[in-house]
C-alpha positions in Angstrom: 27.6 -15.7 -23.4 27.5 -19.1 -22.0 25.2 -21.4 -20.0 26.0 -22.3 -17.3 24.6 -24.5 -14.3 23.4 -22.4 -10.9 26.2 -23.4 -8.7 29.0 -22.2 -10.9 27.5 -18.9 -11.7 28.9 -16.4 -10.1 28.2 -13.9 -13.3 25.4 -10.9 -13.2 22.2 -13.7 -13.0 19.5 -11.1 -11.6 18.4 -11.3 -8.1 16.0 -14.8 -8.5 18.5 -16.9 -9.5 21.4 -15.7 -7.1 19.0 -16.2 -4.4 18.0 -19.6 -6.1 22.1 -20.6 -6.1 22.6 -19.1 -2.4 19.7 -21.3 -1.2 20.7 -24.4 -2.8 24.8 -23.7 -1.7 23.1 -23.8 2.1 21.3 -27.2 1.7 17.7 -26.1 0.6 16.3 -28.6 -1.8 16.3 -26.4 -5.0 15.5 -28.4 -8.1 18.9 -28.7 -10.5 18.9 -25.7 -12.7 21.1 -23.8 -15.1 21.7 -20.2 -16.3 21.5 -17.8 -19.2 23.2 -14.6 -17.6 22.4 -11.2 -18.6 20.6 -11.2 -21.4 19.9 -7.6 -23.2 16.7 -6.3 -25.2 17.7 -6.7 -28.6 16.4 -8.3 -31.8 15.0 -11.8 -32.4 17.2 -14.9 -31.9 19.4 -16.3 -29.8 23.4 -16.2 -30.4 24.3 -19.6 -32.4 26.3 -20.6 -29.5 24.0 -20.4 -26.7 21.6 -22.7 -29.0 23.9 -25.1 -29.5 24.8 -24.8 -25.3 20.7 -25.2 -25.0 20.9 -28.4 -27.4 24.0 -29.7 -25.1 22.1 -29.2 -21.9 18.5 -31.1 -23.6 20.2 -34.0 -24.6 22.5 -34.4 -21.7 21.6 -33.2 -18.1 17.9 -32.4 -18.9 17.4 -35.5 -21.8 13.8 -37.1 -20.9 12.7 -34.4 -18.7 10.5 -31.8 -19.0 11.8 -28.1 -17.6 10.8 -24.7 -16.3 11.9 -21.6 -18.5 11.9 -18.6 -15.9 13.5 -15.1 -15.8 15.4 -13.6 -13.5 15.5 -10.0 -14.4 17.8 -7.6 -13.0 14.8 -5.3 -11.5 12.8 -8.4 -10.0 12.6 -9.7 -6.4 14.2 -6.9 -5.3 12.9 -6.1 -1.3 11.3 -2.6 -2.2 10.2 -3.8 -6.2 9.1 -7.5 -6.5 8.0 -7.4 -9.9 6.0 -10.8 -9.0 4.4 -12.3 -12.4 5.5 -8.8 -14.4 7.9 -11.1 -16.6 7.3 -14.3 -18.5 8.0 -18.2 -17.2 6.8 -21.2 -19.0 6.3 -24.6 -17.8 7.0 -28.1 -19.0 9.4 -27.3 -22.1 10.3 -31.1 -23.5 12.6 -30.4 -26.3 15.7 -28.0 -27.6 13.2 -26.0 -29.8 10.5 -25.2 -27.1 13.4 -24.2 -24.9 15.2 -21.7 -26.8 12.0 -20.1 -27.9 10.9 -19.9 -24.0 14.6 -18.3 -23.3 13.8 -15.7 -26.2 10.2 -14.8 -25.3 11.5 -14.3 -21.7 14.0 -11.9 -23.0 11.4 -10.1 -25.0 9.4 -10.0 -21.5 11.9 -7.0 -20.7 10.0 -4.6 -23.1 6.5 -6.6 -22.6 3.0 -4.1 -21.8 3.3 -5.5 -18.2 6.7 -4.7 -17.6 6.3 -0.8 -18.9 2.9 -0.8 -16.5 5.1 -2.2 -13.7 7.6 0.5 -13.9 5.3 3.1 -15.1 3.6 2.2 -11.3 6.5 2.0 -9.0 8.5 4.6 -10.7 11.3 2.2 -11.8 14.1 4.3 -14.4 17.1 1.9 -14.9 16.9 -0.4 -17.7 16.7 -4.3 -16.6 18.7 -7.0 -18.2 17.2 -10.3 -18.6 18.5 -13.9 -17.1 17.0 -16.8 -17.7 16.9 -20.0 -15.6 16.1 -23.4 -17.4 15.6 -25.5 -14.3 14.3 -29.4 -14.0 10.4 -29.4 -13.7 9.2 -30.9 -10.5 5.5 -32.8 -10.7 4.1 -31.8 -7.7 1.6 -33.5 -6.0 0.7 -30.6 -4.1 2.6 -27.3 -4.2 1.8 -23.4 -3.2 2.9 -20.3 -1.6 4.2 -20.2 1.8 4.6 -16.0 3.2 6.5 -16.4 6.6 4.6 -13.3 7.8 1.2 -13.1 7.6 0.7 -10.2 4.6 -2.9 -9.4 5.7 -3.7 -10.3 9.4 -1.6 -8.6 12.9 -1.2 -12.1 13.7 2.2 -12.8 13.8 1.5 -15.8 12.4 2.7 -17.3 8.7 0.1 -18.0 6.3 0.0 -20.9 3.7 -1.9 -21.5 0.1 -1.8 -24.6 -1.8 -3.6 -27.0 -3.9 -3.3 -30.2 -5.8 -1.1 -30.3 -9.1 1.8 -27.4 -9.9 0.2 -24.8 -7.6 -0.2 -22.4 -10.9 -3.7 -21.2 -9.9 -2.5 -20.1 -6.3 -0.2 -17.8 -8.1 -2.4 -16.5 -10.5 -5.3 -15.8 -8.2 -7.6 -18.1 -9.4 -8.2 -20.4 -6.0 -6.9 -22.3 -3.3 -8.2 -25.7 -1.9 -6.4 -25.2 1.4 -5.3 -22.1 3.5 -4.0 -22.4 6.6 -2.3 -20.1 9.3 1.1 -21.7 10.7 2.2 -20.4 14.4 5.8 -19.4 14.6 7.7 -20.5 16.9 10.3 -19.1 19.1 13.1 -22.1 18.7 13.1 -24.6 15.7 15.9 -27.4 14.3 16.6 -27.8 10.8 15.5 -31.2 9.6 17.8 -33.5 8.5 15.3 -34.4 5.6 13.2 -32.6 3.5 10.4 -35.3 3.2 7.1 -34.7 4.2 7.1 -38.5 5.3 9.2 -37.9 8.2 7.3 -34.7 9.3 3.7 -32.9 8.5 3.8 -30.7 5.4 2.8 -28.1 8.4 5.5 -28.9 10.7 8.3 -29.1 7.7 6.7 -25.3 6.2 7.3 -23.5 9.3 10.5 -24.9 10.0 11.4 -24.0 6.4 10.0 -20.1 6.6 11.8 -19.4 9.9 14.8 -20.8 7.8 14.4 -18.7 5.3 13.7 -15.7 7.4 17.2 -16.2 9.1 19.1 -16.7 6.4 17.7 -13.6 4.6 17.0 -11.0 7.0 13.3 -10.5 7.0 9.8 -12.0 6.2 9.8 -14.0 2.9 7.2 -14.9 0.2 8.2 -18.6 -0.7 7.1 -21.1 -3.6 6.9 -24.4 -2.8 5.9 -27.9 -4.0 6.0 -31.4 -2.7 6.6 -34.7 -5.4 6.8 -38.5 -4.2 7.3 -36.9 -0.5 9.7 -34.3 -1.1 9.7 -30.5 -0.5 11.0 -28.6 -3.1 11.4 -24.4 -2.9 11.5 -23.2 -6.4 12.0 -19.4 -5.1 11.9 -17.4 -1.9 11.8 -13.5 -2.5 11.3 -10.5 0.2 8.1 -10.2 1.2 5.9 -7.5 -0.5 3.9 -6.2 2.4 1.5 -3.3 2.0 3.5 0.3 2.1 0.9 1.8 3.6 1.0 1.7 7.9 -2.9 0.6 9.3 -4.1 3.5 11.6 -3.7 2.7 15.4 -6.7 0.6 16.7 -8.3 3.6 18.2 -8.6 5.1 14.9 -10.0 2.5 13.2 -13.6 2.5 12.2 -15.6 -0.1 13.6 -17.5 -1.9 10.7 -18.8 -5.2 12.3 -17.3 -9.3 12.4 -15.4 -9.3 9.2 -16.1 -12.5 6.9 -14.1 -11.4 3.7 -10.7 -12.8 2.6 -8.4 -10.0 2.7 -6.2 -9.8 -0.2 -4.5 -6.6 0.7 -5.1 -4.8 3.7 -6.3 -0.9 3.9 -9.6 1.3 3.6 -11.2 2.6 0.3 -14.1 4.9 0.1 -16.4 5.3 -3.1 -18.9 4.1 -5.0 -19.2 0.5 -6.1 -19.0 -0.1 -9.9 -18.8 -2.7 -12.1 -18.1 -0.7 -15.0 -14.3 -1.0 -14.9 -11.9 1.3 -14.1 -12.4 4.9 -13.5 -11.4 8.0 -15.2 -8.9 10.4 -13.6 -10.9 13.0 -11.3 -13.7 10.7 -11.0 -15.2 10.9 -7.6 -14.1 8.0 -5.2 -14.7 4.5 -6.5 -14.6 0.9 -5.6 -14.8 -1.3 -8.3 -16.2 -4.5 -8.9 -14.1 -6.9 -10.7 -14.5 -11.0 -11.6 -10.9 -11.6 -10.8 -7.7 -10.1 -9.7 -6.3 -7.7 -12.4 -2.8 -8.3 -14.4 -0.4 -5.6 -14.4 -1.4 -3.7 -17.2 -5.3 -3.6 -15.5 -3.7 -2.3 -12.2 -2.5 1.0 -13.8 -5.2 1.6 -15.6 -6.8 0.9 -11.9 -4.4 3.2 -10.2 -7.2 5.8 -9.5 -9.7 3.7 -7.8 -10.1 3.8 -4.0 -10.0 0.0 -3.5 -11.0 -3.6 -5.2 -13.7 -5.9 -5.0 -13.0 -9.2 -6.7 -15.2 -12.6 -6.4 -12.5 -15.0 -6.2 -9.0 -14.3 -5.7 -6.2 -15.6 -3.5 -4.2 -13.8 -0.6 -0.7 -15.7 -1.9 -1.0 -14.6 -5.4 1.1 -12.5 -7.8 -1.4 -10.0 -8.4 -2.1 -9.6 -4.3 1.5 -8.9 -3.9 1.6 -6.4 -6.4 -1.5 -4.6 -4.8 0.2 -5.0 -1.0 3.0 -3.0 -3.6 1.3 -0.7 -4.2 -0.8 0.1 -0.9 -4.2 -1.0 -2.7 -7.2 -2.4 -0.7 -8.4 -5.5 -2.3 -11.1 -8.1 -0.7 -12.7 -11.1 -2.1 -16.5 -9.7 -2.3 -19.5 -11.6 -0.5 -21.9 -13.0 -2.3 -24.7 -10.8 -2.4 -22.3 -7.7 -3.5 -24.3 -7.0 -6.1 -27.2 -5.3 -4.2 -24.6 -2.6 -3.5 -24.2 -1.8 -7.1 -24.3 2.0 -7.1 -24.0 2.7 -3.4 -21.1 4.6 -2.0 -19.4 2.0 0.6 -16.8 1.7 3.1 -14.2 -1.3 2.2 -12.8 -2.2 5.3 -10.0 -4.4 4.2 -8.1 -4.6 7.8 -11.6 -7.3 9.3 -13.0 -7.7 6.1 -16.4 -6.0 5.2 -17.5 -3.9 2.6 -20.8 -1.9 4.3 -23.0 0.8 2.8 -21.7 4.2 4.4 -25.5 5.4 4.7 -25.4 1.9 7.3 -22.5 3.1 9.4 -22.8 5.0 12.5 -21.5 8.7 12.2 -18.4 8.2 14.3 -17.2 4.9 12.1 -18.5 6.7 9.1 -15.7 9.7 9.7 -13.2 7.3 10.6 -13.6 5.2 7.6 -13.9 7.7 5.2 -10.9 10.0 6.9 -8.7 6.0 6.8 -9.9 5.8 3.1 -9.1 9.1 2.3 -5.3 8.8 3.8 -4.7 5.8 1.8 -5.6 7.6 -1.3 -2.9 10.5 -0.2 -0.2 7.8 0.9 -1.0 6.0 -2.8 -0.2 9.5 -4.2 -3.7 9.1 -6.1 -3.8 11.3 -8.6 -3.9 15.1 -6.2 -4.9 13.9 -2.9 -1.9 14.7 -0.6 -1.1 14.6 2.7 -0.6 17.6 5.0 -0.2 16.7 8.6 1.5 18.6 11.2 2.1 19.9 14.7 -0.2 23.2 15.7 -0.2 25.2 19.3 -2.9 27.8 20.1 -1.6 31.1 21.9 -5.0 32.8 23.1 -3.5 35.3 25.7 -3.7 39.0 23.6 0.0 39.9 25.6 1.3 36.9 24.4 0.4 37.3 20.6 1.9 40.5 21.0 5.5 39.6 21.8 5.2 36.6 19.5 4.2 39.0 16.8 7.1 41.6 17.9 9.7 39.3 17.6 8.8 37.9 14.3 8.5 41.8 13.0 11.9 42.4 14.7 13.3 39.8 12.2 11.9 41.6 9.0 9.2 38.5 8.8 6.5 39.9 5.8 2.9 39.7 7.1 0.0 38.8 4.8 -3.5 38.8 5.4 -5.8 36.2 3.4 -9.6 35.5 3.6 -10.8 32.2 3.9 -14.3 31.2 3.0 -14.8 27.7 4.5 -17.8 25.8 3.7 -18.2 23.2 6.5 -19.6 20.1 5.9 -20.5 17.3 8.2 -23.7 14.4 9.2 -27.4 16.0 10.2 -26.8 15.4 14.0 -23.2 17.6 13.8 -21.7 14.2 16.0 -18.4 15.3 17.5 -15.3 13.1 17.3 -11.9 15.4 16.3 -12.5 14.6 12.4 -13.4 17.0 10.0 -14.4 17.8 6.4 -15.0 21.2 4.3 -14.3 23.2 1.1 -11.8 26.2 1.7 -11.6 29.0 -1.0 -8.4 31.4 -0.3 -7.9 33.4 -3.5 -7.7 31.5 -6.5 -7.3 28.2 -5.0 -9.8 26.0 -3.4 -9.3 22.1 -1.6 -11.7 19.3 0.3 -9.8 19.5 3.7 -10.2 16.4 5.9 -8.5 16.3 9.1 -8.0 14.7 12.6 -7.3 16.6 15.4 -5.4 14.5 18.1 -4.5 16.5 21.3 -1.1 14.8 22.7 -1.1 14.3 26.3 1.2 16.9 28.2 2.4 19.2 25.1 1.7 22.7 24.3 0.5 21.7 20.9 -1.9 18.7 19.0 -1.1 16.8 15.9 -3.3 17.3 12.9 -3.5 14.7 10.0 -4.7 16.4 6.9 -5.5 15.4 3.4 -6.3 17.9 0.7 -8.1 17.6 -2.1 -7.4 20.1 -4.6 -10.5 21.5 -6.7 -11.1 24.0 -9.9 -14.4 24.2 -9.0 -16.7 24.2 -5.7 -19.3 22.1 -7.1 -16.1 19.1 -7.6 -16.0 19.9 -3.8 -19.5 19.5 -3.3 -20.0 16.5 -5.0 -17.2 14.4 -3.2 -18.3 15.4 -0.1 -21.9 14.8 -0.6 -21.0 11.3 -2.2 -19.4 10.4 1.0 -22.9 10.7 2.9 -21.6 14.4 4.4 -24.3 17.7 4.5 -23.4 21.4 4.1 -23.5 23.7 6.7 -23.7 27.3 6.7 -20.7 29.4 4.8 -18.1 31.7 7.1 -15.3 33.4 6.2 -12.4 33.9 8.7 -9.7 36.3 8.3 -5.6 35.1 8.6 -2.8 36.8 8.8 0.1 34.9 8.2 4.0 35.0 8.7 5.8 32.6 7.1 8.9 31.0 8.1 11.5 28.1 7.5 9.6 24.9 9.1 7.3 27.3 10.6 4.4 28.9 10.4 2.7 31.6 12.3 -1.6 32.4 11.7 -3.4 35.0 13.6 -7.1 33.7 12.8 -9.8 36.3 13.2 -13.6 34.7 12.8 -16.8 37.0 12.7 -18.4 37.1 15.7 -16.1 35.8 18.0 -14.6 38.4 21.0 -11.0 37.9 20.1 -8.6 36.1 17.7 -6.1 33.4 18.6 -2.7 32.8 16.9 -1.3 29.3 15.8 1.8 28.3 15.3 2.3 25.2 12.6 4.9 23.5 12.2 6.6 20.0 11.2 8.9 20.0 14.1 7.8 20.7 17.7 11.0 22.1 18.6 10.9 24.6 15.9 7.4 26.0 18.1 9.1 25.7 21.3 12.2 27.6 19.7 9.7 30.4 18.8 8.1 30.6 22.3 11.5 31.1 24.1 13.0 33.4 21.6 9.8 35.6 22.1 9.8 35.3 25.7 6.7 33.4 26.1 6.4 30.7 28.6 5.0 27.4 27.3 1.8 27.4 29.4 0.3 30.1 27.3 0.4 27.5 24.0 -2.2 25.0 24.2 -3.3 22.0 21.8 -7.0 23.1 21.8 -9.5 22.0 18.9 -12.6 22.0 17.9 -15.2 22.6 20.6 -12.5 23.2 23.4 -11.0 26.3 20.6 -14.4 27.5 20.0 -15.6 28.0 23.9 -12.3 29.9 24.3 -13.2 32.6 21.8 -16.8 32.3 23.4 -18.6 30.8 20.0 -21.2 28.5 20.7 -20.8 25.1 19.0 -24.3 24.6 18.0 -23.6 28.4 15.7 -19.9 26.7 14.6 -19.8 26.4 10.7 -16.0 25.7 10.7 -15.4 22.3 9.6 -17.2 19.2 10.6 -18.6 19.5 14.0 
């Protein structure tokens, strides 16, 4: 094992400090540093060599000046796994002693509560090794985070966080004197300086974030500091943006002028609390919190719909690792506490957090359907997604030779009840989006869906979430919470064939002249397949929902008790 500096290192250093040595091999203005490379868990101490390499490197490269201690673990800053303030760094080590036990408590990092949270969150198996860079200390005047894509806003633009002194509060969440959006630009030079002197700290950022952009491939999460004039980059990492994809505009509930600081952009659903995290199967919540959590708070978090903090920063570690892991955060308003209690809608794509009893229906469903996708993509606990491609065949002849062929192929048929409980607001308002209990057998789910009807094909797209419950009251309750009413009970009768990426329901409701069969499927082909092989022509397959369905089979929509309506 042997220290060595950056430059030279060209040994397993973890992914920080080989982007660290690439930058500074290209001209950026990375402070001197050297490295400890691969460094295992093991027991306390440091071999006798490497302390006497640490000695060397005090009292001759580093003699006088303080340093930064700071891992570089083998599972960090990696593009899908970030890892951002999971392992130990210490500032302004002055002598041999404080070094090597900064080097050894880094190590012990590996095996730290935050690190088993971290992987326990994103799934992580392999066992890390530990680097370690002891770099020269920069005192900065001014220094902060720079993310060359804006991680909360559809702006396009870069966004910026700083303050006076090392910048350590903008990375721990704790406040920002200055944040600023920086406009890209569609040509740039590279300076032939780094000082601030020669051009705006502004000016010399974007340049420098476009820079880094092209020399790694996508958007980049940069810290940054600026001493006697002089821009310094201490680490530039792939940008942790949120994993979960916003719903298209027209989808989007509208909640009012948003005046929040969006930490991490999504939708949560629930009610608030202040009373810390909540316990698995817990209705919905949205909790209240004084700052942003560490990484051992966030899984015990991991079931709550979304965070409230009152002060937090967007350029933070703990915002990244919430953007990670697809977790709406915003930094409350000031008078959040009156909401104590109340379920709310956290809108963290403007920036509101509204009562849902305040909302209009039609935002109200889109809110809580946006919240309740989140959840699914999060993999919260059971809440799953379910989407997929359904046609309706109405015509009776046409049922028939679908229903031929499939018996032709041996395809079993099985005939289930349904008892659907429908749920919705008092005034029944119509917009595709619907919630209910449904009870087949032994097993029983809160079903939300939107119904989107896609121009020119023989069949709609349905997102779904299911929530899966023991008991109907669970059902009841969640849905009840979320501000919904219960309708009248109906149970429909489906038979069901069951196919590879297809499946075929003949749904039969009481009181309605005749049945209609759908065909469901993950791949539109797969339907379209089916209708040629049984010699129906795609006209008789239609994407109806909701009221269009219901006038087909003649049922009035003010009698409907199937889903929200």
């Amino acid at each position: 094992m042997q220290l060595t500096a950056l430059g030279d290192c060209f040994a397993e250093l973890g992914p920080k400090a080989a982007r660290l040595r690439d930058l500074a091999a290209h001209g950026f203005p990375v402070p001197e540093a050297y490295v400890v490379p691969s460094l295992p868990a093991g027991p306390d101490g440091l071999p006798d060599q490497l302390v006497e390499d640490l000695r060397k490197l005090m009292d001759g490269p580093f003699a006088g000046v303080p340093v930064v201690v700071r891992s570089s673990a083998s599972d960090e800053d990696l593009p899908l796994a970030n890892a951002p303030g999971v392992y130990e760094s210490f500032l302004d080590r002055r002598t041999v002693e404080q070094v090597v036990t900064a080097v050894e408590l880094c190590r012990r990092s590996l095996d730290s509560a935050e690190a088993r949270a971290y992987r326990r969150l994103t799934g992580g198996t392999a066992e890390p090794v530990m680097s370690v860079l002891v770099q020269r200390m920069v005192a900065c005047d001014y220094a902060g985070v720079l993310y060359t894509r804006h991680p909360t806003a559809e702006t396009g633009t870069m966004l910026a966080e700083a303050t006076a002194g090392l910048g350590t509060a903008v990375v721990a969440g704790l406040g920002a004197t200055d944040r600023f959006a920086l406009q890209r630009r569609r040509a740039w030079t590279r300076p032939e300086s780094w000082s601030v002197g020669e051009t705006t700290l502004p000016e010399l950022l974007t340049v420098l974030g476009h820079l880094l952009e092209e020399h790694f491939g996508g958007p980049q999460d940069v810290e940054w500091g600026v001493a006697d004039g002089q821009l310094h980059v201490f680490q530039s990492r792939d940008a942790a943006l949120s994993r979960v994809p916003l719903p298209l505009p027209g989808a989007r509930p509208a909640t009012g002028p948003g005046d929040l600081l969006v930490v991490s952009p999504g939708y949560a659903v629930g009610r608030l609390s202040a009373d810390g995290p909540p316990a698995a199967g817990d209705p919905p919540t949205v909790v209240l919190l004084d700052d942003l959590p560490t990484t051992r708070a966030l899984e015990a978090l991991a079931p709550a719909s979304g965070l409230l903090v009152r002060r937090g920063t967007v350029c933070s570690h703990s915002a990244a690792l919430c953007r990670e892991l697809g977790l709406p955060v915003a930094v409350a308003p000031p008078d959040v506490d009156r909401l104590l209690g109340a379920p709310v809608l956290l809108d963290a794509v403007v920036g509101t957090v509204r009562a849902l009893a305040d909302l209009p229906p039609v935002d109200r469903k889109k809110g809580i359907f946006a919240a309740v996708r989140q959840l699914a993509a999060r993999r919260v606990g059971p809440v799953v997604r379910a989407d997929r491609y359904e046609g309706v065949v109405f015509d009776p002849v046409a049922q028939g030779r679908i229903l031929a062929h499939l018996a032709r192929g041996g395809a079993p048929v099985v005939t289930v009840r349904q008892r659907i409980l429908p749920y919705d607001d008092p005034d029944r308002t119509y917009c595709g989006i619907s919630a209910r209990i449904q009870l087949t057998g032994d097993s029983g789910r809160v079903q939300f869906k939107r119904a989107n009807v896609l121009p020119d094909r023989p069949y709609r797209f349905d997102e779904e979430v299911h929530v899966p419950i023991d008991r109907v009251t669970d059902g009841e309750r969640l849905l009840e919470l979320l501000g919904y009413r219960p309708f009248e009970p109906q149970e429909r009768s489906v038979e069901v064939v069951e196919l590879p990426g297809l499946r075929v329901c003949v749904n039969t409701w009481p009181g309605a002249p005749q049945s209609y069969l759908g065909i469901e499927t993950d791949d539109p082909a797969a339907l379209l397949a089916l209708l040629d092989a049984a010699g129906v022509p795609v006209a008789e397959c239609g994407p109806l929902d909701g009221k269009d369905l219901f006038d087909r089979m003649g049922v009035r929509l003010d009698r409907l008790t199937f889903g929200a309506r």
